[in-house]
C-alpha positions, 0 to 999 in steps of 0.5 A, a space after each residue: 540507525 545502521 549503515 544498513 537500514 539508510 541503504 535500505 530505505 534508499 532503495 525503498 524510496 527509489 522504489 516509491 518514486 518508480 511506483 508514484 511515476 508508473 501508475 500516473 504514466 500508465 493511467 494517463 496512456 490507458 485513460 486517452 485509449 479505453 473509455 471510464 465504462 471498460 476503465 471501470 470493468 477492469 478495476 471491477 473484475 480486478 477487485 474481486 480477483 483480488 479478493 481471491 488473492 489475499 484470502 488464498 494468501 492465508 496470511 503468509 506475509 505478516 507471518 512469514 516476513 517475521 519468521 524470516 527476518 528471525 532466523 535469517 541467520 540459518 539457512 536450515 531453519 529458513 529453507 525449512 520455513 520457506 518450503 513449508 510456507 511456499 508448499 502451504 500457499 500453493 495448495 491453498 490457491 489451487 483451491 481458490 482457484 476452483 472457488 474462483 471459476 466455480 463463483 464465475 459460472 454460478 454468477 450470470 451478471 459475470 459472464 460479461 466479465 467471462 474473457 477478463 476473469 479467464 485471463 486474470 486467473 494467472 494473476 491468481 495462480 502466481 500469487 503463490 511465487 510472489 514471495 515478497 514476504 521473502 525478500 523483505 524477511 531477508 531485508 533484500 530491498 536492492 533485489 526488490 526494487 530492481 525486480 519490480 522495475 524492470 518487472 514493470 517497465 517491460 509491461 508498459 512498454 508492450 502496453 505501448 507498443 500494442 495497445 492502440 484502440 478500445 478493441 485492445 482492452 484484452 492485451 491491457 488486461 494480458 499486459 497487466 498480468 504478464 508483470 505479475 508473473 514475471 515477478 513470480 518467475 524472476 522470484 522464484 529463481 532468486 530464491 535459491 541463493 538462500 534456501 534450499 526447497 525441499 518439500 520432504 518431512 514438511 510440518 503443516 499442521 503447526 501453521 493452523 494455529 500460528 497463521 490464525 490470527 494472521 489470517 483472520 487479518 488478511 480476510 478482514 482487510 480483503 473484505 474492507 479493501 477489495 469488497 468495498 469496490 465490489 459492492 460499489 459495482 453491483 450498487 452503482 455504475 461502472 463510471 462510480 467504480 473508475 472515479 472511486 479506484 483512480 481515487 483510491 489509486 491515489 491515495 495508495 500512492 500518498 499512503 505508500 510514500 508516507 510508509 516507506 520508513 514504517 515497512 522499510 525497519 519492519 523486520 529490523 524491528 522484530 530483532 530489536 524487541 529484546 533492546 528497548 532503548 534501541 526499539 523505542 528509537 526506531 519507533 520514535 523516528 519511524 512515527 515522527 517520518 510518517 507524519 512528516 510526510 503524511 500531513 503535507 499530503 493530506 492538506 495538499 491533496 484537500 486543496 488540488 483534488 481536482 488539479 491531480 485528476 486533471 493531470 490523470 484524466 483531463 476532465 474525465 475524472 474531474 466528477 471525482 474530487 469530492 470522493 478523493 477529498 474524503 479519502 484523504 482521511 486514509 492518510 491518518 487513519 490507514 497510516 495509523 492502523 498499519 504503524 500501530 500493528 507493524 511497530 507496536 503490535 506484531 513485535 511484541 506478538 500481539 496480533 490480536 490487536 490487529 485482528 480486533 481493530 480489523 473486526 471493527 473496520 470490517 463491520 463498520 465499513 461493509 454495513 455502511 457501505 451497503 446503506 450509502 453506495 447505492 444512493 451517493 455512488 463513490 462518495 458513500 464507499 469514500 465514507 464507509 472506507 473511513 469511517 471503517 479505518 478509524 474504529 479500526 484505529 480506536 480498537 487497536 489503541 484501545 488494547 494497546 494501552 490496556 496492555 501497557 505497550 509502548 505509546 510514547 511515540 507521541 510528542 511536540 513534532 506532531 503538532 509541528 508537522 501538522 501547523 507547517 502543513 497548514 502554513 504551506 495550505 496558506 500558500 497554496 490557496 494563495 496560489 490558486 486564487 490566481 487562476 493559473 489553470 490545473 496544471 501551473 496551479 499544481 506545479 507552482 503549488 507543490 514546488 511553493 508549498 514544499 518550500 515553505 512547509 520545510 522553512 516552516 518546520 526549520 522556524 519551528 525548530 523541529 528535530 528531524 530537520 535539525 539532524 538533516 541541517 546538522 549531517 548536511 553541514 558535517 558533510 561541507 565542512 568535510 568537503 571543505 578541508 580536504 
């Protein structure tokens, strides 16, 4: 690994850590303020503007983080792309946004939603200027991190400031906004220390072809993501859809943590296609790094489901430990269906991949959502989401293999991660056979299990902790002889 990607996956996890702390902060302010009922009418009316978002997105960011990171050498061929691209999206949410209203109006159950979704709007429109396809292409995660968290800190200190009683719930979905658009705002500016945006002489029509796969994709994963929750609102009550999202919110949290080498060597990965030796490296060490981290989370989560909502919510959102224990199974199927299509996939301009996996998912998710939400509220969206990601995998690994791509990823760590995970779930249910309450539970717990799970792999001889020991001890001996 170059000196590079280390100072991009510092910044990466900085980020990580700012966006595990933000939402745990935030849902914790907001939960002692507004009650599950509007908690749930927010995230109810944020799915479906949501929904909207990634299908006026038309797929630009797998595509255009790719484009970029290709030509990130020459500012003509970039400046040209990104116009082209910026230019093509703007048009595309223009027309979303008069779906949008035109959907609202049509619908009578919505209207109750009427002040929300008007205000949400500008989340829409501002989609446009995200731009993290950019900055990602470009390997600007310094910028990226620093945006997002100045971004974001400036939304919840007015959220403090101003919000203060349940008739605030208006300012909390303004506030909510206003960090959106300041990333649109802030990225937008940037954007001209690397290219020049002109919007002459613009080739379109090549994008039909090129975005296709890309964009039957995003409206795949929209469907399974954002769907999911709609269906759930219209099936069950407000309180199902605030237990199922903060349960989601979660996890997308632990799922994020455990991708954060996978996105972070993503655009590297598509200049080193050409150097195999040199791929299957970055591959080996970015599979090897999720399970490292995704299998502590999954087996701890199992066992302090309700000790983390506890922390969220108090017993608010204790109802909820069932749905969040089946989602831990995001943590191997989503965590595999993105590595397979950003690693393995995408590189090797297999999208179709991808794009048959999403099929998978799509059908399978929908068709059984719609059978279980009704009846079992949350824990049905929990299994329909599940079981949607794993045909997912199935697909993709289907045609993987059947295209002689490269599988050997797979190797002894894996198993080694998964025994030192469950050695430290020992531990933790040592611990809470105790009684110590949810929150000393929790802490003795991560600290204990974290512990052990790391002597664990050290007993086990696993390689990633043995380079860790190796650099530490360069490092003292250095220190040492000075």
């Amino acid at each position: 690994m170059g000196k590079s990607i280390i100072k991009n996956y510092i910044y990466n996890n900085i980020l990580l850590i700012f966006n595990l702390a933000y939402p745990l902060i935030t849902t914790i302010y907001i939960n002692k303020i507004f009650s599950v009922k509007l908690i749930g009418e927010v995230s109810f009316s944020l799915s479906i503007v949501t929904i909207f978002i990634s299908l006026s997105s038309l797929g630009i960011a797998s595509y255009g983080t790719r484009e970029i990171a290709k030509n990130r050498n020459s500012k003509e061929k970039m400046s040209k792309i990104f116009s082209e691209l910026l230019f093509l999206n703007f048009i595309s949410v223009i027309l979303f946004l008069i779906a949008y209203f035109s959907i609202i109006s049509f619908f009578p159950n919505l209207h109750q939603y009427l002040k929300i979704f008007m205000i949400l709007s500008l989340n829409l429109f501002m989609s446009v200027f995200s731009l993290e396809w950019f900055y990602i292409g470009l390997e600007e995660y310094e910028y990226i991190t620093k945006r997002s968290i100045l971004t974001k800190t400036i939304s919840f200190m007015f959220m403090i400031i101003f919000i203060k009683s349940e008739k605030d719930i208006y300012l909390y979905v303004i506030f909510l906004v206003l960090g959106i658009s300041l990333n649109g705002i802030f990225n937008l500016y940037n954007s001209r220390k690397f290219v020049r945006i002109s919007f002459e002489k613009l080739e379109l029509k090549k994008y039909i072809k090129l975005l296709k796969y890309f964009y039957f994709q995003m409206i795949m994963g929209c469907l399974y993501n954002g769907t999911d929750q709609v269906i759930l609102g219209l099936n069950s009550t407000k309180d199902q859809v605030a237990y199922y999202t903060r349960s989601r919110q979660l996890i997308s949290v632990m799922v994020a943590i455990s991708l954060s080498f996978v996105n972070t060597i993503t655009p590297r990965l598509n200049n080193k296609i050409e150097n195999k030796d040199e791929y299957k490296k970055l591959v080996n060490f970015s599979f090897d790094f999720t399970c490292f981290l995704s299998f502590p989370f999954l087996v701890g989560t199992l066992l302090l489901s309700k000790n983390l909502l506890y922390i969220i919510g108090k017993n608010k959102f204790l109802p909820a430990a069932n749905i969040l224990r089946i989602l831990t199974g995001l943590l191997i199927f989503t965590l595999g269906a993105v590595f397979l299509n950003t690693n393995i996939s995408i590189p090797h301009n297999r999208e179709k991949n991808t794009f048959y996996g999403n099929i998978g998912v799509m059908v399978i998710s929908l068709v059984v959502s719609l059978i279980l939400s009704e009846k079992y509220g949350g824990i049905g969206s929990a299994i329909a989401i599940i079981l949607g990601e794993f045909v997912g995998v199935v697909v993709q690994l289907f045609f993987i293999k059947k295209q002689n791509l490269y599988l050997g990823f797979f190797s002894k760590n894996t198993m080694k991660y998964l025994a030192s995970a469950l050695v430290m779930g020992g531990v933790i249910l040592s611990i809470k056979l105790q009684n110590l309450g949810y929150v000393k539970e929790f802490v003795f717990s991560c600290i204990s299990g974290g512990i052990i799970y790391i002597i664990t792999l050290f007993l086990l001889k696993e390689e990633l902790i043995k380079k860790i020991l190796i650099r530490i001890s360069i490092k003292v001996k250095k220190e040492k002889y000075k």
